[in-house]
Structure formats: structure tokens, C-alpha cells
N, C-alpha and C positions, 0 to 999 in steps of 0.2 A: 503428377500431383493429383490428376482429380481420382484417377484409380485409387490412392492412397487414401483420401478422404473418404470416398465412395468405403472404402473397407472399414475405415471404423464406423462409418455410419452403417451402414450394414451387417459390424457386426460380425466382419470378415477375418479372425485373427490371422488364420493363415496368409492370407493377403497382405496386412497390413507388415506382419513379419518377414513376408518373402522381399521385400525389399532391400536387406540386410545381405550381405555375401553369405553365405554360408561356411566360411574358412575364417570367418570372424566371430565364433563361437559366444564371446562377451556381449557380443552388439546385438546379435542374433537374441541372447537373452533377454538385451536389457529392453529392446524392440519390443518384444511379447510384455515384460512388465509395465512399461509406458502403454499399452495397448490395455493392458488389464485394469490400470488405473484411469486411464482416461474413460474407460467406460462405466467406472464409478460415479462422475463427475455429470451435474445434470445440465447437460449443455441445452440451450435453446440451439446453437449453431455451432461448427464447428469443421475452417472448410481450412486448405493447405494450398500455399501458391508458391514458383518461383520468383523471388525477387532479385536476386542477381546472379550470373554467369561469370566464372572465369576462368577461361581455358576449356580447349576440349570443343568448344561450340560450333568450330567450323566443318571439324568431319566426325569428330567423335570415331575416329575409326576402333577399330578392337584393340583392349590395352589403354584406350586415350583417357587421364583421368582433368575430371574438372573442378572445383571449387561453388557450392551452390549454396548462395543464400534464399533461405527457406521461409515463409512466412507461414504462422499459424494462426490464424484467426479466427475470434472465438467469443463465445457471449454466453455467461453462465447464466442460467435462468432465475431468476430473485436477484440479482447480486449485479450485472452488466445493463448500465442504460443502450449501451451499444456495442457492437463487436471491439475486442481490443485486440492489442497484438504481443504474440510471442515470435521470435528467432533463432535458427539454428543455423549454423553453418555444415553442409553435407560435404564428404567426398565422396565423389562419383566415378565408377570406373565402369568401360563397356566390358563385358565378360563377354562369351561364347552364347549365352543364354541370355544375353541384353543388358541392360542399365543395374549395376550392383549398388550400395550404399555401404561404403568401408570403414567410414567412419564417420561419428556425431559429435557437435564439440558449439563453442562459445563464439557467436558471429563477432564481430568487432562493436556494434553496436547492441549489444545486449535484447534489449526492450524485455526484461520479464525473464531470460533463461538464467537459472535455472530454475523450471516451477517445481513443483511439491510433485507434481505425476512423473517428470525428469529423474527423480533423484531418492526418491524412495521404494525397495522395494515391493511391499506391499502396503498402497497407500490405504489409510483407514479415510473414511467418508461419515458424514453424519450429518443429515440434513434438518433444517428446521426453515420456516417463514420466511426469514430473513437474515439466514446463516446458513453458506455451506462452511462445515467444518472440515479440514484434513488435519491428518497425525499422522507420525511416522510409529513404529511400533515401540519408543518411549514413551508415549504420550497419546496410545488408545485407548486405553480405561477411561484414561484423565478428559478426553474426544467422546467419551459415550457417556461422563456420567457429569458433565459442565456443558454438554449441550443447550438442554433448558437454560442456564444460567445466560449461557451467551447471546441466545432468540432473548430472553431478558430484558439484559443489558442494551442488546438494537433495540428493542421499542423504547425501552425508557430513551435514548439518546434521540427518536424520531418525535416521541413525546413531548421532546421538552421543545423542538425546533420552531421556531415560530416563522422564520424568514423565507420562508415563501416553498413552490416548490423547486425540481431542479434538482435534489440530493442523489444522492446514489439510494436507489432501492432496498440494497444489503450489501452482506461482507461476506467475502471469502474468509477466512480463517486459518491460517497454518499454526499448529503446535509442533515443540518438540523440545527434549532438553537435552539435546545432542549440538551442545552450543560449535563446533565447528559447520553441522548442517545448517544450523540456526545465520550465523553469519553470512555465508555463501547464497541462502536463497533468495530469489529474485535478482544477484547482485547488489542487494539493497545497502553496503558497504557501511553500514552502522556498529563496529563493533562494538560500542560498549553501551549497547542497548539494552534490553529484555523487551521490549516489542518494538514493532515500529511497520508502519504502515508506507508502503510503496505504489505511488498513482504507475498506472499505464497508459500506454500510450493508444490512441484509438487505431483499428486495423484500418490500413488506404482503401478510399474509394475506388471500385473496380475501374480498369481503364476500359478505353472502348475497345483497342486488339486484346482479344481472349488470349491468356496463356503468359507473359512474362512483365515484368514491369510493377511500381510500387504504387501505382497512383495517384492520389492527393492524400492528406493527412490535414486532418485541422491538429495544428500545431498549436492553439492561442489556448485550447486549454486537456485534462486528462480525463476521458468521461468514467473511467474509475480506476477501482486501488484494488493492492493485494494486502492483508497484512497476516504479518506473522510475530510469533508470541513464544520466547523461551521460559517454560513451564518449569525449569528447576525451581524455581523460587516459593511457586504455588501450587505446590501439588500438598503441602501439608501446612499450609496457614489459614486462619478463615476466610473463609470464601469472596468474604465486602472486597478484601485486599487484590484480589485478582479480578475482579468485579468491575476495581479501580481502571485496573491498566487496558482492560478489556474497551472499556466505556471512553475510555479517551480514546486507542485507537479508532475505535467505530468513529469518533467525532471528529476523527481528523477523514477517514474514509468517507461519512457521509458529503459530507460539504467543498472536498477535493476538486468537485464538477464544476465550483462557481470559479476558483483561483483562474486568472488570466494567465498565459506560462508560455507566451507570444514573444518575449523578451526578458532580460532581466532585472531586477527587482530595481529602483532606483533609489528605495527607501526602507532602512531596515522596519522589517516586522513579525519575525519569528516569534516575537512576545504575544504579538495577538494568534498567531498559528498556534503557538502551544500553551499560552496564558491560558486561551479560550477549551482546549480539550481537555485543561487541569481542572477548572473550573466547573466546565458541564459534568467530567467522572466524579467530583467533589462536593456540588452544591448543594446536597440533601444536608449536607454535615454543615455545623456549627463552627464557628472558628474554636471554640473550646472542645472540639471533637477530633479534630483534624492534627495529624504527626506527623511531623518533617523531619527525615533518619531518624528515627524513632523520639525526638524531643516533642514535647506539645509546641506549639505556634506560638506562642507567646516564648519557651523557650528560645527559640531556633531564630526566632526576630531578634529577640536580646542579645546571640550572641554576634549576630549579621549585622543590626542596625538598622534603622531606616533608610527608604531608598532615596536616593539622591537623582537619580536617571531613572527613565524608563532601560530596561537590559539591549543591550545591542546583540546581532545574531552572531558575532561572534563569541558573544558570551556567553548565550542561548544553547550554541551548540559545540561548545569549546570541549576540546579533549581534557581540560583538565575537568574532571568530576567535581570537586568542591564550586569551582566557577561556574558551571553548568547547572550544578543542582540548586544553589540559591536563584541563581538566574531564572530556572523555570517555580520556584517560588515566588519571585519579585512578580512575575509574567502573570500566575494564578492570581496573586492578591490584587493587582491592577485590576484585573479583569471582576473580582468578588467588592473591590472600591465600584467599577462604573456597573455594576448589578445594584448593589446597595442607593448610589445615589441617581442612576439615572431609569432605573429598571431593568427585568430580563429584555424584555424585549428590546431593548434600545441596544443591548448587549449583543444580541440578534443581527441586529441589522447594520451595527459596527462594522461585526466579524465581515456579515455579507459585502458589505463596500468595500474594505479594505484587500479583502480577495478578488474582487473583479476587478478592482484598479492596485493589483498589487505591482505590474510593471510601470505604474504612475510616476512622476517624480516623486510626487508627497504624501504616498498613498495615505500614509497616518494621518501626515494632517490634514489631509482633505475630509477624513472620515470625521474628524475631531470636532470639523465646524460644520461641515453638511447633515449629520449624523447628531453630533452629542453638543452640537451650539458654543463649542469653546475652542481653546486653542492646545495644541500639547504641550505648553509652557504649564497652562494653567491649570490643565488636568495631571500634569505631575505636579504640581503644586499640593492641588488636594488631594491625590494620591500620597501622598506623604506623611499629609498630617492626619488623614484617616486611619494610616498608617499606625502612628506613634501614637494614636488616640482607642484606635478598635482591636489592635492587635499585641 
């Protein structure tokens, strides 16, 4: 493993490639394009460990194959508060000329595979402040000429942040309109998305014996995200509209680092998770500016009705799309109601509570009355009628 790293950091293709059998012609290739894209990628760090052994370990005699899970550890620079982690699972066989790698494939626990440098080709790269961008070759034009837009979109999204520090620095970015690649990457298992952003998991603390083993993991929260963006939709409409989705994900990406994710949730609040990123990518706009499936807001409330509940997270992210998409409207205008009556800022530091104590019993309501001084009886109360009153 450390040779391995030692070669991409060096720069070593043939090194990094030789690892591969040579009677595995496929792997042999796709070695070298994982090698060619990763050195696209501006890594601060960028180191390889074994994390687990199975079979083979005791004599490894020649012919002996083993099962190796693989740790990639890794910290992009603008974009990682701290190393995170990707996983592979290797098979390993002794050849005649030592340790082969015969095959590369999907550990049991994922964490992040497959990334963009995995699974594309030749990955397109484009950097800016606070944006690495990748593309696969659908979506490189679209990667070289929405660059600026997307370093944009992060400042305005860090611009508007008032609740302290702690965010994520930037964004990774994946494009592409190869909606099968689209689905598959990271495992982020969202099909019926067009974007969506994927926290990862921090790389373990080094153990004391050098060489195998996973170490610690602060598990309580994900010190950043991957997100990715299927581009069929915005490659020929104006620009604000991809601007949209952009701005949200970054807002779900910046603020990932504060969610507590030590346990599970005890009180739904995916309305504030994604009320809040509808709202920050929306807030420049006017309620008479803003269309929901193409109706104005006053339409799309008329034909929905005012809200009776705040949305629960199975409704937030229900497979049925009609349920879903007013749900993350209900979610938006809650969130533009406690702007309107309580302030941005107060809007700020909502989000921020309710992320830190999201495996609370109550996390909502605790945010409701420590936060905004009321109870969530009574802020869906006036939620409702600001509702039927402003909108």
C-alpha cells in the first residue's frame, strides 16, 4: 500500500499500474485511467491502506488468493475540512513475480465508491476557489463554460451564511447526463433526482501498529460531501435555473459538517434539511417570481391548498413525485414564513440547532422554543395563515 501511494504521489504511472496482473488487460487499463484522473484532482493528501484481510494471510503461498479491503484516504484541497474516505475491495493473488491485483470491485460498505476518477474514462477537471468541478465527456463543455457560474453560486451560498463557522470550505462537483452514471455514483442511490449531494465519511485515525487495521472514525458527524448534478435538463435553459439546483446542493454540502449522524434521527426534519436549501437557492426571488412545475406560486398553492402539517420525511422524500415535490414546497415556504417573521438570521441558526441536535428526541422542537421562542403547534399555526394570506 505505501508503494502504491508513494506512485501516485510521485507521479509513478508505471508503478501505480504495475499492480494490476497483466493477463487482465481491462484492469491493467482502467488502473492507468484511475491514475490519469486522479492526478487531475488537487489533492492536499492522498494516502492508501489495508483495512481488512480475508484469506490467504497466513502463508500466501504462490497461487494463494485473498480478499482486501482497501482504504483510500484523501482530502481535496478548497473542498475537505479533513481527510475522508473511499473503499475498494481488491483480489489479490501471489504470482511468480509477487502480489498481483486481479480484480477491483464494490467493498460491502461502500463509503464514496464509485467516485468520478472510478468510472469515467477521461475525467474532465476544472478548478476554481471554491469548486473542484468533474465531468465525464457529456458534460465537458458544459464543466468548462459553468465553471464561473458554479465558484458563483459557493460564494453567494457562503455569503448569505451567517451561523457561524465550521462549514465546509467548497464543493466537489460531478456533472453528467449519462443518467445511468448519474445514479450509480457515489452509491448515492437517489434515483429520481437531478442532483444530490452525498456527505462522506471521515478517513480513521492512524492506529499505533503501522500497516493494517481501520482505526477510529468520528462517527457523530461527516466532515464533507460529494455532490453530483445530471445536466440533461440544463444544458439549454437559462442559466438562474441551474443556478437553482446548484445553490441548493452547495447548501446542503456547506452545512453537512454541523448534522450530529452518531444515531438516528428521533424527530422528523427533512423539511428543515431541504425547506432550508430551497430557500437559500430561492431567496433573491419574490414569491411572484418563483414557479413551482411551471405554475406561478400562487397557482401551484391554489391547486395544493394550504398546509395543514409541517411535511414529514416520508413525504419529503416519498417515491411518489407529486408527494414529494409539494412536500419540498410546503418545506421552502415554512422556511420563507420563519425568514419573513423572524429574520435571516434567526433562519440561520434554526437550521444550525436543529442539525446538531438532529438525533435529539425533539430536535424541532427544541429548535422551536430555544431558537424561534414558540412552540411547533404555533409556528404551524402561523405558518398557515401567512400561508393563505402572502401566498
Amino acid at each position: 500500500m505505501a508503494s502504491y501511494g508513494a506512485a501516485l504521489k510521485g507521479k509513478n504511472r508505471a508503478a501505480f499500474v504495475g499492480i494490476a496482473d497483466p493477463k487482465k488487460p481491462d484492469l491493467v487499463k482502467k488502473q492507468g485511467q484511475l491514475y490519469d484522473n486522479l492526478q487531475k484532482i488537487p489533492f492536499k493528501s492522498a494516502t492508501y491502506s489495508v483495512d481488512a484481510v480475508d484469506g490467504g494471510e497466513s502463508t500466501f503461498a504462490q497461487g494463494a488468493q485473498a480478499t482486501v479491503t482497501v482504504n483510500f484516504d484523501h482530502q481535496i484541497s478548497g473542498v475537505d475540512k479533513e481527510p475522508v474516505e473511499e473503499r475498494y475491495r481488491w483480489t489479490v493473488v501471489r504470482g511468480a513475480t509477487g502480489l498481483l491485483v486481479t480484480d477491483v470491485g464494490a467493498p460491502s460498505q461502500r463509503r464514496g465508491y464509485p467516485a468520478p476518477w472510478d468510472s469515467v474514462p477521461s475525467l474532465t477537471v476544472v478548478t476554481r476557489t471554491h469548486v473542484v468541478v468533474m465531468a465525464d465527456d457529456t458534460s465537458s463543455g458544459f464543466a468548462k463554460s459553468h465553471a464561473d457560474a458554479l465558484e458563483s453560486d459557493a460564494e453567494y451560498d457562503f455569503a448569505h451564511w451567517t451561523g457561524g463557522s465550521g462549514t465546509a470550505p467548497g464543493f466537489a462537483v460531478f456533472l453528467t447526463s449519462n443518467r445511468t452514471l448519474y445514479q450509480d455514483i457515489y452509491d448515492q442511490g437517489r434515483d429520481e433526482s437531478v442532483g444530490v449531494t452525498v456527505p462522506m465519511p471521515a478517513a480513521p485515525a492512524p492506529t499505533p501498529a503501522a500497516g493494517t487495521g481501520s482505526g477510529t472514525v468520528n462517527s457523530a458527524s461527516y466532515p464533507s460531501s460529494r455532490i453530483a448534478v445530471d445536466t440533461t435538463h440544463y444544458k439549454n435553459v437559462d442559466p438562474a435555473d441551474a443556478d437553482i439546483v446548484f445553490k441548493h446542493e452547495m447548501t446542503h454540502a456547506m452545512i453537512d459538517p454541523f448534522e450530529d449522524v452518531s444515531g438516528r434521527s428521533q424527530q422528523d426534519h427533512l423539511w428543515v434539511v431541504e425547506g432550508f436549501a430551497e430557500w437559500e437557492s430561492q431567496r433573491m426571488y419574490s414569491p411572484t417570481e418563483l414557479l413551482y412545475d411551471g405554475a406561478s406560486l400562487h397557482s401551484y398553492a391554489s391547486k395544493h391548498g394550504a398546509p395543514k402539517a409541517l411535511p414529514t420525511d416520508a413525504e419529503v422524500y416519498s417515491s411518489n413525485s407529486d408527494t414529494s415535490g409539494s412536500s419540498y414546497f410546503y418545506s421552502h415556504m415554512a422556511m420563507r414564513y420563519m425568514a419573513d417573521k423572524y429574520g435571516p438570521e434567526k433562519v440561520d441558526q434554526f437550521v444550525l440547532y436543529v442539525y446538531k441536535h438532529a438525533t435529539g428526541t425533539m430536535c424541532v422542537d427544541d429548535a422551536m422554543k430555544n431558537v424561534l421562542g414558540t412552540s411547533t403547534d404555533q409556528f404551524t399555526s402561523g405558518y398557515a395563515a401567512w400561508f393563505r394570506s402572502s401566498i
